[in-house]
The first five atom37 places (N, CA, C, CB, O) and aatype in JSON, in Angstrom:
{
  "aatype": [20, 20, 20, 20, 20, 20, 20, 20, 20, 20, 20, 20, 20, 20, 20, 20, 20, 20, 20, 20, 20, 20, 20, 20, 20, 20, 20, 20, 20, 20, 20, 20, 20, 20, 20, 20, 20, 20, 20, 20, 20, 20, 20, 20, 20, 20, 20, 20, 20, 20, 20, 20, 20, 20, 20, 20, 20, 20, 20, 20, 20, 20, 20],
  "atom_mask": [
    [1, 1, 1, 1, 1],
    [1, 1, 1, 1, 1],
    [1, 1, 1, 1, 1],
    [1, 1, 1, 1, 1],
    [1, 1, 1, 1, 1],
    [1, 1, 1, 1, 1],
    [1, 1, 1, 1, 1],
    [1, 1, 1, 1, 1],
    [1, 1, 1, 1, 1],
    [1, 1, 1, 1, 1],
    [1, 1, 1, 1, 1],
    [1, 1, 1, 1, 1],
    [1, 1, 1, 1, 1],
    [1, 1, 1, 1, 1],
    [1, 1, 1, 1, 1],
    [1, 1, 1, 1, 1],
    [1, 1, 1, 1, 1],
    [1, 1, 1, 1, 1],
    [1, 1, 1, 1, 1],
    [1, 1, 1, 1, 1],
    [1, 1, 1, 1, 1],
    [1, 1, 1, 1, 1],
    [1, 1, 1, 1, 1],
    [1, 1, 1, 1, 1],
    [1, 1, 1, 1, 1],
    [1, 1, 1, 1, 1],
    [1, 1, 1, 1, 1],
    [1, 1, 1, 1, 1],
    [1, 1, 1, 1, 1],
    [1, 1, 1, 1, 1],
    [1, 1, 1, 1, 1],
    [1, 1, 1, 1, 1],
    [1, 1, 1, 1, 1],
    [1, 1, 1, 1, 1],
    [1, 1, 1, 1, 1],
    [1, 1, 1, 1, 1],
    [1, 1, 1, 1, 1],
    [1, 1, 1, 1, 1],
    [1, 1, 1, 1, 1],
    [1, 1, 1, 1, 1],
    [1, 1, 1, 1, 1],
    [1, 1, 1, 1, 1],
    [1, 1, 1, 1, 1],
    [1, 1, 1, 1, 1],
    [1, 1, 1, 1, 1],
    [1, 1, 1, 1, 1],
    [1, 1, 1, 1, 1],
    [1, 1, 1, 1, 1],
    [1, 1, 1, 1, 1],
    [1, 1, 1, 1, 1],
    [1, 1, 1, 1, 1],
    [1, 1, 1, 1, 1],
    [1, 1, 1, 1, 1],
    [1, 1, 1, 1, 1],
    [1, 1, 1, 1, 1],
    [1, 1, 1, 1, 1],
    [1, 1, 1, 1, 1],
    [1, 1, 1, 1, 1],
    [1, 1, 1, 1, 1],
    [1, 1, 1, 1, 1],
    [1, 1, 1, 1, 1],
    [1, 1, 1, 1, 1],
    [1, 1, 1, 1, 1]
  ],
  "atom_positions": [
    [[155.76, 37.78, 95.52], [155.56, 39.19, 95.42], [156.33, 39.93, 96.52], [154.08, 39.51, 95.48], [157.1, 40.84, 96.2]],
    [[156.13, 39.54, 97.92], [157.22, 40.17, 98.78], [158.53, 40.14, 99.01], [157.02, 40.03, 99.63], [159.32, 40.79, 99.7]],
    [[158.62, 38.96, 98.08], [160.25, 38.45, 98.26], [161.08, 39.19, 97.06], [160.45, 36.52, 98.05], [162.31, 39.23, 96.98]],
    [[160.23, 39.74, 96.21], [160.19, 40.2, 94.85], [160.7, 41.92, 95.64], [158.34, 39.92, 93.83], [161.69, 42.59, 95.38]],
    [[159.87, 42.13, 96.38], [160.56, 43.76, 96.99], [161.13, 43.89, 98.05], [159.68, 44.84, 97.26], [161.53, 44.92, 98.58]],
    [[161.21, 42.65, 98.46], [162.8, 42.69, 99.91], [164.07, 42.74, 98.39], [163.08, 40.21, 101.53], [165.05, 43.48, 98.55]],
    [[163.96, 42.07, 97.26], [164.94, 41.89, 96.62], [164.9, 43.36, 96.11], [164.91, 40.69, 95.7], [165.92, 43.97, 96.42]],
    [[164.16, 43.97, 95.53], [164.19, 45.17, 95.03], [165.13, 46.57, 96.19], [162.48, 45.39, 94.76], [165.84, 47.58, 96.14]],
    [[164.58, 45.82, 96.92], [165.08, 46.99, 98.33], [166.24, 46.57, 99.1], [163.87, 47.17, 99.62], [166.62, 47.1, 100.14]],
    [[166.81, 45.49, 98.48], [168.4, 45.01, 98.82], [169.06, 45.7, 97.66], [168.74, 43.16, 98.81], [170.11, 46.27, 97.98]],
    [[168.69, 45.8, 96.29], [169.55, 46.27, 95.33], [169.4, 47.65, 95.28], [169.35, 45.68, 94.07], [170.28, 48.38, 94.85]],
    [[168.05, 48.16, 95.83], [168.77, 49.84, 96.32], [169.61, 50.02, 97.19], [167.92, 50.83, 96.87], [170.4, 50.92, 96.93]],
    [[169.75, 49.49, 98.17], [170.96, 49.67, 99.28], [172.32, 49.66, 98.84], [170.95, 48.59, 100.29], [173.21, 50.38, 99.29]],
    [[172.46, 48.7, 97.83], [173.79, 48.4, 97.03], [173.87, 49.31, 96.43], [173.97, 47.32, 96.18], [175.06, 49.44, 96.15]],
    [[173.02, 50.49, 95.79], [172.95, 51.25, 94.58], [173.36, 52.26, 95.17], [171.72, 51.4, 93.79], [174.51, 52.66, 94.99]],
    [[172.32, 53.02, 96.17], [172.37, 54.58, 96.6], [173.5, 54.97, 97.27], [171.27, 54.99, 97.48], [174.15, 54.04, 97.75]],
    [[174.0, 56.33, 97.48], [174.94, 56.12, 97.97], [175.1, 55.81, 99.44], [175.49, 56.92, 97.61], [174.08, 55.8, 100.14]],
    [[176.65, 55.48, 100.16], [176.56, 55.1, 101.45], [175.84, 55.56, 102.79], [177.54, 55.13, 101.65], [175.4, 54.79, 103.65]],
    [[175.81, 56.72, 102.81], [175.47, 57.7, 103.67], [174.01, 57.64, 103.73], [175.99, 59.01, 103.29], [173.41, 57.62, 104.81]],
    [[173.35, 57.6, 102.44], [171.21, 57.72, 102.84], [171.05, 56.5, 102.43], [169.82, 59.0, 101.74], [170.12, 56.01, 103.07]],
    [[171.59, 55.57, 101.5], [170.89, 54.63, 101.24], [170.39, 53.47, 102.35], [171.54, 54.19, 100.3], [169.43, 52.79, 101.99]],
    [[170.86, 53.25, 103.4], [170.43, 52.28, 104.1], [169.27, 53.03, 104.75], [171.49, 51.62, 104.99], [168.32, 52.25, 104.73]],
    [[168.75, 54.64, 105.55], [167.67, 55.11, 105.53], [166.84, 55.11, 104.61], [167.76, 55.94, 105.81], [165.68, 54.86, 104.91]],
    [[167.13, 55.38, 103.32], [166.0, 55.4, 102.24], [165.31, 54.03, 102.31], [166.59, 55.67, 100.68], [164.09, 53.91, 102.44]],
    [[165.99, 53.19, 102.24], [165.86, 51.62, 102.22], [164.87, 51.29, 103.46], [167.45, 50.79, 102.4], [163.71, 50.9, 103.34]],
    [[165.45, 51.48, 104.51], [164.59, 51.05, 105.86], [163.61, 51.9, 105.91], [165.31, 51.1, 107.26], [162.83, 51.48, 106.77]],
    [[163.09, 53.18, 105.32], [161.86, 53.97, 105.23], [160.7, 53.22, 104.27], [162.27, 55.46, 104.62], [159.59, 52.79, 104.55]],
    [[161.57, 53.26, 102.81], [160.52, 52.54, 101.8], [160.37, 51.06, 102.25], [161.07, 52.55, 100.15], [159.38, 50.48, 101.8]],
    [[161.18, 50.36, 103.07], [160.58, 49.32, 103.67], [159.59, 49.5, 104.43], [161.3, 48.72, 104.25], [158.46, 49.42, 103.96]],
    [[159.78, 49.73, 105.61], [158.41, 50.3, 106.4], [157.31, 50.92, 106.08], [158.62, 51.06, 107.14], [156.36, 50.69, 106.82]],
    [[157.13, 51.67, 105.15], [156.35, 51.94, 104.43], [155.69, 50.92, 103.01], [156.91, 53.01, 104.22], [154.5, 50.99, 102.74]],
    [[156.3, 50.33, 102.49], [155.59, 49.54, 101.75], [155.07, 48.05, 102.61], [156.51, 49.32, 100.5], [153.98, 47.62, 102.24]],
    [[155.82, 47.24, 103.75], [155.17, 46.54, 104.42], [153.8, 47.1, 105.08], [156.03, 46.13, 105.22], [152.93, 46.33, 105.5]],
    [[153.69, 48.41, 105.12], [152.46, 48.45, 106.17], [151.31, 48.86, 105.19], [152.67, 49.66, 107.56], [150.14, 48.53, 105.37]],
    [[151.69, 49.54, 104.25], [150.62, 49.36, 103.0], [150.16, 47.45, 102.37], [151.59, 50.35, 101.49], [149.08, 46.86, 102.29]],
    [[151.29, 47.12, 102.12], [150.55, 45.93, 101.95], [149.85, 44.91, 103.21], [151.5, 45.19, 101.22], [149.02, 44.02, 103.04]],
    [[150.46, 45.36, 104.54], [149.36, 44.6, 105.23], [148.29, 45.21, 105.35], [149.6, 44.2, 106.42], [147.3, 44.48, 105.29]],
    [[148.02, 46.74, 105.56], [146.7, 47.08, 105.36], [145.76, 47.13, 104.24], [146.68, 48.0, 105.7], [144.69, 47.72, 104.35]],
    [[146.24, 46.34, 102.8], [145.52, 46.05, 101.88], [145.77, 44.17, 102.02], [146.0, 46.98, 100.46], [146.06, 43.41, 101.1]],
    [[145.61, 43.92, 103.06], [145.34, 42.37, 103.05], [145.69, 41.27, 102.3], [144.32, 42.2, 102.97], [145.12, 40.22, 101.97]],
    [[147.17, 41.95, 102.04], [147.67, 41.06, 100.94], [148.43, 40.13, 101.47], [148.43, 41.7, 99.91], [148.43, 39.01, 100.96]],
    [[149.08, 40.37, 102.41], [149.9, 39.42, 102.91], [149.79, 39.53, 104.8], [151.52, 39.75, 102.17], [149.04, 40.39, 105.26]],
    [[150.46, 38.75, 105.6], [149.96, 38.54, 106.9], [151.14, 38.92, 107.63], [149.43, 37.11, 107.2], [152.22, 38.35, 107.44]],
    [[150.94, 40.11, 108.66], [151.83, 40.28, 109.78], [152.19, 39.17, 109.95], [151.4, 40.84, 110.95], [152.06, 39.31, 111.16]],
    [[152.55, 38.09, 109.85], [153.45, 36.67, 110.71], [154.59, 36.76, 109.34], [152.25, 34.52, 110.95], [155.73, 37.15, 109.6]],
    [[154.25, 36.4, 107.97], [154.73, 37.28, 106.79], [155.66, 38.11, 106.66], [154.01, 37.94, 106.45], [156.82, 37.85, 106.36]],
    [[155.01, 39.56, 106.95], [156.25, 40.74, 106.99], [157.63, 40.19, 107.87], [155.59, 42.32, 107.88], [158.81, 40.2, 107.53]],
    [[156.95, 39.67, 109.25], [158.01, 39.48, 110.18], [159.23, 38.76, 109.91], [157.52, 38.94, 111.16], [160.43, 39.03, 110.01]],
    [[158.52, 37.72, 109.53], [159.63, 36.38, 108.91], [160.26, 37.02, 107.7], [158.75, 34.71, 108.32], [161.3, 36.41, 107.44]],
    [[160.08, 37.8, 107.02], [160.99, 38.71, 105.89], [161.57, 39.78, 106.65], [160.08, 39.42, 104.58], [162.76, 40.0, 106.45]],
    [[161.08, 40.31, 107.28], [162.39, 41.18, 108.25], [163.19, 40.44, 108.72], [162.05, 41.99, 109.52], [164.29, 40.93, 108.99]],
    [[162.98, 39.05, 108.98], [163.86, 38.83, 109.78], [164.96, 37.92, 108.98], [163.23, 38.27, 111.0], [165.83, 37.39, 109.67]],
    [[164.98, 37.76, 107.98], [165.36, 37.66, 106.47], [166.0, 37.95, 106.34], [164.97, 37.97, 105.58], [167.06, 37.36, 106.14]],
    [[165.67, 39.7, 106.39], [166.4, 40.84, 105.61], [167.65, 40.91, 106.02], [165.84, 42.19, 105.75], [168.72, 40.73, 105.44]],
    [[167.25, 41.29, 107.5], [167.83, 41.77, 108.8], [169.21, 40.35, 108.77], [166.35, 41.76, 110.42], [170.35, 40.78, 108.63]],
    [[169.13, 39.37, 108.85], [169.8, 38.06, 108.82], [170.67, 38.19, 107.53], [168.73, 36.75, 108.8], [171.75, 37.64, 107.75]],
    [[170.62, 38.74, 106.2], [170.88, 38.8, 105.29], [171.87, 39.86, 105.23], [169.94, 38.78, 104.68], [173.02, 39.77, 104.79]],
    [[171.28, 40.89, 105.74], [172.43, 42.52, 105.62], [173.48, 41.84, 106.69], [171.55, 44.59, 106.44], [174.58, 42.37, 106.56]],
    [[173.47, 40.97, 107.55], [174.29, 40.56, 108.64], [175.56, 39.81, 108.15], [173.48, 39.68, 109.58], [176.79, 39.92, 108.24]],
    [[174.61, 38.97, 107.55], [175.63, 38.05, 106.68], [176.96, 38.5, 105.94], [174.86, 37.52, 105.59], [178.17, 38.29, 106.08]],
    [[175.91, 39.42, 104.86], [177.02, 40.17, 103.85], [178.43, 40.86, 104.77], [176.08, 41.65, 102.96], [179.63, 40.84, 104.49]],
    [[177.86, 41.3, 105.66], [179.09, 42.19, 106.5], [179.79, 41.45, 107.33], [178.63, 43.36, 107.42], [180.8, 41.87, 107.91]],
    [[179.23, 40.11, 107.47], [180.6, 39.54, 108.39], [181.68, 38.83, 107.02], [179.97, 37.92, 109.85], [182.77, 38.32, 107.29]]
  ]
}
């Protein structure tokens, strides 16, 4: 399920245009991680290790 909307929120970044999409992206991220940890769905140790995913991932693409 979370890996399901890091993927969703990698293919908006690709989509929107250059200029807002990587803010839109890092907002509705932050915002949907902290809703789902405060509905106990998944575990701060969780979010982290998918940020750090993400974060490892957008890195990649650009080198």
């Amino acid at each position: 399920m979370v890996f399901l909307l890091l993927e969703m929120i990698i293919e908006a970044t690709i989509r929107l245009p250059k200029n807002i999409g990587p803010t839109i992206t890092m907002i509705g991220g932050i915002l949907l991680g902290q809703a789902i940890v405060q509905a106990k769905l998944v575990s701060n140790l969780l979010i982290i290790i998918l940020v750090a995913s993400a974060i490892s991932n957008f890195a990649l693409t650009s080198y």
